[in-house]
C-alpha positions as CSV (number, residue, x, y, z in Angstrom):
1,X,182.2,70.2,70.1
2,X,180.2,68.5,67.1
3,X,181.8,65.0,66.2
4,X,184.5,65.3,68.8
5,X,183.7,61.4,69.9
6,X,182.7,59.9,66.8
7,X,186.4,58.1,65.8
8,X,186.3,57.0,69.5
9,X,182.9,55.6,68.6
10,X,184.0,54.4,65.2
11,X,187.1,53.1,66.4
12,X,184.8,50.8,69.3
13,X,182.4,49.9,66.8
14,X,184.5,49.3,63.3
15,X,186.9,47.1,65.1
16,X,186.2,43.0,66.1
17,X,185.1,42.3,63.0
18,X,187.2,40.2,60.2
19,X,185.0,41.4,57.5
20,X,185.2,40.1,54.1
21,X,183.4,39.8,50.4
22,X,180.0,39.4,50.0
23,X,180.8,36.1,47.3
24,X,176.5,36.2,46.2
25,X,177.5,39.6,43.9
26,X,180.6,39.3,41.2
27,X,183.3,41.5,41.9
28,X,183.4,44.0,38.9
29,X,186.8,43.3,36.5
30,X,186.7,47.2,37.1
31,X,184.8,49.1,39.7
32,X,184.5,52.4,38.7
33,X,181.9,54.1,40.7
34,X,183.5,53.1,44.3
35,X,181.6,54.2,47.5
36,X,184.5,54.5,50.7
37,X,182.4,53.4,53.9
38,X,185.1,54.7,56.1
39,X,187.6,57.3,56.4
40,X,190.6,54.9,56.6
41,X,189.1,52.7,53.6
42,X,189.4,55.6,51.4
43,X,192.7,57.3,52.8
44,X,193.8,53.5,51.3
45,X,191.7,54.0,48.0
46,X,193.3,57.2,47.0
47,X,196.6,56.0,48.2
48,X,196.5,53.4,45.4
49,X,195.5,55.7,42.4
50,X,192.1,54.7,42.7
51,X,190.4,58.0,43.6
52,X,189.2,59.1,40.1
53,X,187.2,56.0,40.6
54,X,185.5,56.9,44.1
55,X,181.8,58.3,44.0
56,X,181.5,59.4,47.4
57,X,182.9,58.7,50.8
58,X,181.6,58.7,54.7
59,X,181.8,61.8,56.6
60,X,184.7,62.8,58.1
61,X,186.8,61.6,55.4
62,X,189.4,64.8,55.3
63,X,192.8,62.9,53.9
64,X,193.9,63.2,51.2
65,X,192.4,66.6,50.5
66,X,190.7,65.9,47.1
67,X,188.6,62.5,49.3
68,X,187.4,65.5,51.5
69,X,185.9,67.0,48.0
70,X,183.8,63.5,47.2
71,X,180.2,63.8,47.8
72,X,179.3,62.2,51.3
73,X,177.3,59.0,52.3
74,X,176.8,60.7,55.7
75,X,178.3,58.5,58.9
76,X,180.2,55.5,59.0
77,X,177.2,54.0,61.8
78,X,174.6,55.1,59.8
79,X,175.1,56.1,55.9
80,X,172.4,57.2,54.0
81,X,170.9,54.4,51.7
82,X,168.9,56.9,49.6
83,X,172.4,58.7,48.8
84,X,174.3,55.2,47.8
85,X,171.5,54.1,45.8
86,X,171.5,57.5,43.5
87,X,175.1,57.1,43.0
88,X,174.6,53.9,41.1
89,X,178.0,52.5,42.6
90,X,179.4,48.7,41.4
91,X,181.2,48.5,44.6
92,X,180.9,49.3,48.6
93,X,184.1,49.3,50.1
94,X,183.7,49.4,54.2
95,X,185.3,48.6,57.1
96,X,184.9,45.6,59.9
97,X,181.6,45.4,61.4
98,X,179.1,46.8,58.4
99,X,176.2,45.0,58.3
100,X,173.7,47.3,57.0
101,X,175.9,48.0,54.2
102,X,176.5,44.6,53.4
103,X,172.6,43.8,53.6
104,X,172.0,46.7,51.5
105,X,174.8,45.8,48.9
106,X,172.8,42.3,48.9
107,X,169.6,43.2,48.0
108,X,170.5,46.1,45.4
109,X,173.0,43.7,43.9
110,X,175.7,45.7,44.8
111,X,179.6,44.1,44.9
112,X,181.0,44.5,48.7
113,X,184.3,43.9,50.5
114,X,184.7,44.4,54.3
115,X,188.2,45.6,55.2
116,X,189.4,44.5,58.8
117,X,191.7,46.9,60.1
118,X,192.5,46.1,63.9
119,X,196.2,45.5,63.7
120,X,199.0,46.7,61.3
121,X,198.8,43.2,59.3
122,X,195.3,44.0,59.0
123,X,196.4,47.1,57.3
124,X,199.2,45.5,55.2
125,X,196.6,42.9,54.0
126,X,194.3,45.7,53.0
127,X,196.4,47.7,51.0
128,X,197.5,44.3,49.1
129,X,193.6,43.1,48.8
130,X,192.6,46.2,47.2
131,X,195.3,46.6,44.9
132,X,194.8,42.9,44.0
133,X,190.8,44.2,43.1
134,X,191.4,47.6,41.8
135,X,193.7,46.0,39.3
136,X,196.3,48.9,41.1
137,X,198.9,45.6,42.1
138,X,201.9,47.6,41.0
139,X,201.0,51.0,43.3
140,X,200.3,48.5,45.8
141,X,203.6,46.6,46.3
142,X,205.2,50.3,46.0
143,X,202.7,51.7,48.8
144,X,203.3,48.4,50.7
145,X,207.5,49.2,50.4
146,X,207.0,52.7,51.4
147,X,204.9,51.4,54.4
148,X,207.7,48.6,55.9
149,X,210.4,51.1,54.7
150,X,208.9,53.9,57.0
151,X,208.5,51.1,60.1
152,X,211.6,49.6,59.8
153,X,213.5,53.3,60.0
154,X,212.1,53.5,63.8
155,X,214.3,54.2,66.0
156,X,215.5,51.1,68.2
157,X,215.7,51.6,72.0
158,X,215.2,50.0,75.6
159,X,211.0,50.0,76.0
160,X,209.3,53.1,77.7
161,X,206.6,51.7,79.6
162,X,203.4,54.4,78.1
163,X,199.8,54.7,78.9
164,X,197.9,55.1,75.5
165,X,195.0,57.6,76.4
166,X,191.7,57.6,74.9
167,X,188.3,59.6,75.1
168,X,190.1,62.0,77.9
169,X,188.0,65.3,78.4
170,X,189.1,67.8,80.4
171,X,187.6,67.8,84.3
172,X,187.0,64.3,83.7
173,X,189.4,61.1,83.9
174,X,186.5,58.6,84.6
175,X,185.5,57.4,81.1
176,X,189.3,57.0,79.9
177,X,190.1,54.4,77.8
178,X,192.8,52.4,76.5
179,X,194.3,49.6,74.2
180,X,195.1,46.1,75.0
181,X,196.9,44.1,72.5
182,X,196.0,43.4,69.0
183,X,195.0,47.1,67.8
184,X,197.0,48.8,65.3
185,X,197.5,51.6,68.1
186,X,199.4,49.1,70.3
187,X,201.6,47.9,67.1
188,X,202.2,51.0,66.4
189,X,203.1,52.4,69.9
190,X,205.4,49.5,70.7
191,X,207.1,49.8,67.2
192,X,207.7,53.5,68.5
193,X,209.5,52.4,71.3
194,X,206.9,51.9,73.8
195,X,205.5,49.6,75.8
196,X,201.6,49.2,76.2
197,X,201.7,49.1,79.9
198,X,197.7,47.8,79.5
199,X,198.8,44.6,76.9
200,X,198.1,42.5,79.4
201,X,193.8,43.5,79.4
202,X,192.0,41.1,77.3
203,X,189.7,43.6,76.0
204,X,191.3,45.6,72.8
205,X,189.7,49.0,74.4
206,X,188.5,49.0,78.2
207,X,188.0,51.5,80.2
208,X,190.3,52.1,82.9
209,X,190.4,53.4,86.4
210,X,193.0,55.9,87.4
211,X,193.7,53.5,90.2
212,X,194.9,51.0,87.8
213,X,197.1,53.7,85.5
214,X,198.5,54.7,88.4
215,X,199.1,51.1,89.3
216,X,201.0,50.4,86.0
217,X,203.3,53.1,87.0
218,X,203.7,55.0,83.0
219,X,206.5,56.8,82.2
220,X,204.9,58.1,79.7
221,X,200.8,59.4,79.1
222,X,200.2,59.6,75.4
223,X,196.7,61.6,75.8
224,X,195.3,60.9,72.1
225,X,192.7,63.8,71.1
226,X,190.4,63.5,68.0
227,X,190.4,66.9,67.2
228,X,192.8,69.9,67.7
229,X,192.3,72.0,70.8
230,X,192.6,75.6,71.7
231,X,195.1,76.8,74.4
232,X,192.7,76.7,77.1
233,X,191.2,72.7,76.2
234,X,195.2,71.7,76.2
235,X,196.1,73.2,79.3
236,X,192.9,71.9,81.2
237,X,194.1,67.8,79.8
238,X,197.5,69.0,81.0
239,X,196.1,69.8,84.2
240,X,194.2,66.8,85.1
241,X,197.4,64.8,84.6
242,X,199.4,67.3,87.1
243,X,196.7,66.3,89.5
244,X,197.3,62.5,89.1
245,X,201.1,63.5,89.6
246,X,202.4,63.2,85.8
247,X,205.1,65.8,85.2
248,X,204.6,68.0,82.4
249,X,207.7,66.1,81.2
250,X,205.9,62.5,81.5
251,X,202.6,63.8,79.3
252,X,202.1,64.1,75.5
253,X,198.7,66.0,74.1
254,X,199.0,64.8,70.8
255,X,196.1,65.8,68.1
256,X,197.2,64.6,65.1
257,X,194.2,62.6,63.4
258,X,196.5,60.3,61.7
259,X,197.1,58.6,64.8
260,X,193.9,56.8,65.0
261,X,193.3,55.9,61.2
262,X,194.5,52.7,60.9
263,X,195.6,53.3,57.3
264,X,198.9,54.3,54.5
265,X,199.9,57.2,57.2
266,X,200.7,54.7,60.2
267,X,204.6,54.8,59.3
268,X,204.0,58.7,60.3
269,X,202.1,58.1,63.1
270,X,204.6,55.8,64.6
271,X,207.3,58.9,63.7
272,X,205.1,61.1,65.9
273,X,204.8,59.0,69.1
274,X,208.7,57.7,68.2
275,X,209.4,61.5,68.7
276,X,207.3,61.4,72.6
277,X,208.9,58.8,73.5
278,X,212.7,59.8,72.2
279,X,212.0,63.1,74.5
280,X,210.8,61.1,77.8
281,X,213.9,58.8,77.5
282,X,216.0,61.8,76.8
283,X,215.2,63.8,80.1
284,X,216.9,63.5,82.9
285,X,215.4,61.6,86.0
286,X,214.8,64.5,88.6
């Protein structure tokens, strides 16, 4: 399926990186030709008023729907150069680990700002750092409200202990992944009422064995898919998990791409996998 790993990939190789301004070329008073490196950079653009102001955006930029109508930059790994250079843009706007883009911002004279976004406080400082720059401080602190408002109406309950699931195919459990600590999908999970039973791993996203999983004893498997599946992909992920001896009970498919956009839509994502984990503590033990 075309794309179906790239936000695993983007996700790997965005992350790690505390990013920042490129100080050798003045920050515009007001950008107004804005290029969006990233699909969660501009999911926070628009969410701040600012996307009259955006010339084009990386592919796979879908939210909100009139960011999926911007002319494209192609991938996040490897925009086009020719592309941002004929859109004349006064600002780059990217995401953790961009050097390319920052080296090309350099030598066309371009303004640049690297966004980290690895944990929710990354996420809270970016909304406030480019609301400070798109002169958009008052949508900002109103976004920023929305955002603690929506986190702070979680549910509170006794910790679920849940294996986050990543890069899962069907027939195939051997290149699974995870999250340690410090990712915005463990905040977010352990808000929900979880508990990362892998926040112990040093590594933000190792690979796992099923030995180990099955070690950690989950309660809960939140298998996190990239795309949405047809009947027959779901019930083959369902499957392998039977074969590990999950319950259909202890397993979540969930294919929402919100859930691995560190961005605005995080309160909702944490709604979703609240929701998983209020139904495993809700069933009865057999």
């Amino acid at each position: 399926m075309r794309g179906r790993l790239t936000p695993w990939l983007l996700i790997l190789w965005l992350a790690g990186c505390r990013g920042g301004e490129d100080a050798a070329v003045p920050f515009p008073a007001e950008p107004s030709r804005i290029v969006c490196a990233s699909p969660a950079v501009a999911e926070i653009v628009f969410a701040l008023g600012a996307g009259d102001r955006v010339a084009a955006v990386a592919d796979f930029t879908d939210w909100p729907p009139e960011a999926a109508e911007k002319p494209r930059i192609g991938g996040a790994l490897s925009p086009s150069r020719e592309r941002i250079l004929a859109l004349q843009a006064d600002l780059i706007l990217s995401q953790g680990r961009s050097e390319a883009l920052a080296a090309l911002a350099r030598e066309h004279r371009i303004a640049f700002f690297s966004l980290p976004l690895d944990t929710l406080s990354d996420v809270r400082a970016a909304i406030a750092g480019c609301a400070a720059r798109l002169n958009a401080e008052e949508r900002g602190r109103r976004l920023l409200r929305e955002f603690d408002a929506g986190l702070a109406a979680l549910p509170r309950r006794e910790p679920v202990p849940v294996l986050i699931a990543l890069g899962h195919s069907p027939g195939d459990l051997s290149g699974l992944m995870t999250t340690g600590a410090g990712t915005f999908l463990h905040d977010i999970v352990e808000l929900a009422g979880g508990r990362n039973v892998f926040k112990d791993v040093p590594l933000p996203w190792p690979r796992i064995s099923r030995e180990s999983l099955l070690r950690r004893a989950p309660a809960l498997v939140l298998d996190l898919q990239a795309v949405a599946l047809d009947d027959t992909r779901r019930a083959a992920l369902a499957a392998d998990w039977q074969r590990l001896g999950f319950a259909p009970a202890q397993v979540r498919i969930l294919e929402e791409d919100f859930l691995l956009r560190p961005g605005p839509r995080a309160p909702l994502a944490a709604a979703r996998i609240a929701e998983s984990i209020h139904h495993i503590s809700a069933t009865p033990s057999p």
